[in-house]
N, C-alpha and C positions, 0 to 999 in steps of 0.2 A: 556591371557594378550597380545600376540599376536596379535591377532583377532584385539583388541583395537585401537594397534597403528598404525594399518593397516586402519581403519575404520576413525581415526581423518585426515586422510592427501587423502582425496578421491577431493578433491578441487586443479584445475591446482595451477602450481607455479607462476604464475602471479597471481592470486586472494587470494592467503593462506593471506595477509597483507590485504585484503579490509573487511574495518567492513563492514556486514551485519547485518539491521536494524533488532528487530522482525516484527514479521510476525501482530501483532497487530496491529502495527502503521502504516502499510501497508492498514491494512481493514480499519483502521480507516480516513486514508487521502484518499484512494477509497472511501468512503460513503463523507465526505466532498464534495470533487470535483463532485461528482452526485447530492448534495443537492443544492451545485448552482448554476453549469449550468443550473438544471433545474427551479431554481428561475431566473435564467436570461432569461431563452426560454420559460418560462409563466409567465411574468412580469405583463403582459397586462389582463392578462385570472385573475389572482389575486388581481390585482388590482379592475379589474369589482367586482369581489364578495365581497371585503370592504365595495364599492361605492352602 
């Protein structure tokens, strides 16, 4: 039990109060943010293949 309460508080005392998001919604706004800059930096190249 020990072990435990030693293991929950391994985070400074400045950070013990700041929520941390999961880890999901991390990967998921990474893949967002890739999906469109890189629709923005081959706008041109995409649009030809419509046309």
């Amino acid at each position: 039990m020990n072990d435990k309460e030693n293991n929950e508080e391994l985070r400074p005392s400045k950070m013990r109060g700041v929520a941390f998001p999961k880890a999901k919604y991390g990967v998921i706004a990474a893949i967002i943010i890739i999906v469109v800059v890189n629709l923005i930096y081959y706008k041109d190249f995409l649009l030809s293949l419509i046309n």
